[in-house]
N, C-alpha and C positions, 0 to 999 in steps of 0.2 A: 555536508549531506551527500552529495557526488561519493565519496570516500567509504563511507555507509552503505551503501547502495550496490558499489562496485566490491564489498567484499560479501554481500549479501548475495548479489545474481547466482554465484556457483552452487551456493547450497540449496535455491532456490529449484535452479535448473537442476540437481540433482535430485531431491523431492519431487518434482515435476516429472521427470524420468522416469521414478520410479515407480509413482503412482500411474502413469498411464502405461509403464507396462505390467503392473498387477491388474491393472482396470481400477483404481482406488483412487482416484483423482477427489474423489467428496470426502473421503475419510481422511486422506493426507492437509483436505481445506479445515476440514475439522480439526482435526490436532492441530496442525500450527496458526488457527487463530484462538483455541485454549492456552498452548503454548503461550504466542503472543501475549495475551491476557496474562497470564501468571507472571510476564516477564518487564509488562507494564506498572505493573501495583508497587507503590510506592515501597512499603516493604521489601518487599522481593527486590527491588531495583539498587535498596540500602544493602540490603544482603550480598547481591553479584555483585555490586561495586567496591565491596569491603575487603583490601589487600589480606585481614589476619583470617580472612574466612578458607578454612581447605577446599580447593578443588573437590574432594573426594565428600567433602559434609556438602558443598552447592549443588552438586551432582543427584546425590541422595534427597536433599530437601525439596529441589526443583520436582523432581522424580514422585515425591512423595502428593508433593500438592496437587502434579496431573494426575496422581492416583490412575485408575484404570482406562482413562480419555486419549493413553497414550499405546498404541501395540508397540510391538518388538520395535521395529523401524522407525515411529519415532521417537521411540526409547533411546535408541544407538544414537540418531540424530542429535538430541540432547546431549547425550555422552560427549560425543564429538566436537559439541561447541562449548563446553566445559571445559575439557582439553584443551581446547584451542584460547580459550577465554573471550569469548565471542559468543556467550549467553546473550548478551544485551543488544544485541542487532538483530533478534526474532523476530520483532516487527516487520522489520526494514524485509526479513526472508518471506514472512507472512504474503505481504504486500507483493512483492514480485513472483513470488506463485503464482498468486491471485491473477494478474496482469498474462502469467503463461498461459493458467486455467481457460481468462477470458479468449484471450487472443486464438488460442485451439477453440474454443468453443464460438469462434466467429462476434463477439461479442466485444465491443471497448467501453470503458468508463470513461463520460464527461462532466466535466464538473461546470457548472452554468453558476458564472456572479453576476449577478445584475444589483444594479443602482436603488434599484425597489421590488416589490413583491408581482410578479406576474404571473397571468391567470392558468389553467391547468392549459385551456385550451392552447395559447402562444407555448408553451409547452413543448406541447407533443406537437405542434407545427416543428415547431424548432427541433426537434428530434428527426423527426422525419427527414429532414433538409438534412439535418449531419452522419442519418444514416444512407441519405443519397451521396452525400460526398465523399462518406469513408466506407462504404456497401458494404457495411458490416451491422449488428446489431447495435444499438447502444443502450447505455444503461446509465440515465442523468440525473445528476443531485445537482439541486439548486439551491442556492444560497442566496443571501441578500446582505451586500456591501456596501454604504452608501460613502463611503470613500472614494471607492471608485467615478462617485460625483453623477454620470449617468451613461447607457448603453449597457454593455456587457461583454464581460470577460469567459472564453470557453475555454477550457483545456480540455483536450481528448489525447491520449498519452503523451508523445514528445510533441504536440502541436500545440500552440495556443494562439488562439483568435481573440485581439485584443481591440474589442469595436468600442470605448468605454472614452468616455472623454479623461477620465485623468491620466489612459496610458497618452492620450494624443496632445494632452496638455506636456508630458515627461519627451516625447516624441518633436514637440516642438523646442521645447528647452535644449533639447541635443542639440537640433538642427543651429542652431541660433547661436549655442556654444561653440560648436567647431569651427 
């Protein structure tokens, strides 16, 4: 995933670039989560992955199905990961936009797992708390894990606060092994 990721930043960061100096940072979010989308559907995904397919038919078809959702730039854009054969990592470019977009716009994604369903109110406590720690905005999706057995699990970009008994149960297994 690391690998993915790391070939995705640059185009991302180029997207990124570009749209804030056109001032189109919401239409660049728009296209490559259509992009995205066309590039996740099964279909489409047998299509890019299919060695007897031409470059120049992927090109065209990708091209066809964003229809008009796409201007010139990310039309080129498309082109260029065509070229490269690197259609199939859109998401992955999607996604660390998004993370650019946030991050300029003072803003991080947390993703909240807990062990069971908590109320709106611990919520937005709980946000509150992670926007004092990280004085930035947040924007939280919560999930419910019950794997994680109980407490909860937060990631806010490369941190994650693992208050959950199964990481402390995995935590102690270490200790115990070394």
């Amino acid at each position: 995933m690391a690998e993915i990721s790391t070939i995705a930043r640059p185009y991302a960061v180029a997207a990124y670039k570009l749209g804030k100096e056109k001032k189109s940072l919401a239409k660049w979010s728009e296209m490559l989560g259509i992009a995205s989308a066309v590039a996740q559907n099964e279909q489409m995904k047998d299509f890019i992955n299919n060695p007897k397919v031409l470059s120049s038919d992927l090109e065209a078809s990708f091209l066809k199905v964003c229809g008009d959702k796409l201007n010139e730039q990310g039309q080129n854009m498309i082109k260029t990961l065509v070229e490269y054969g690197r259609l199939s990592i859109l998401p992955a470019i999607a996604e660390a936009f998004e993370e650019l977009k946030a991050q300029d716009e003072g803003t991080l994604d947390a993703k909240i797992i807990t062990a069971s369903k908590i109320t709106a109110a611990d919520t937005k406590d709980l946000v509150k708390k992670l926007e004092a720690k990280f004085g930035k905005k947040i924007e939280a999706t919560v999930s419910v894990d019950p794997e994680i057995i109980g407490g909860m699990k937060i990631i806010v970009g490369d941190t994650v606060i693992d208050a959950s008994v199964q990481g402390q149960l995995q935590n102690l297994a270490y200790t115990l092994s070394a």
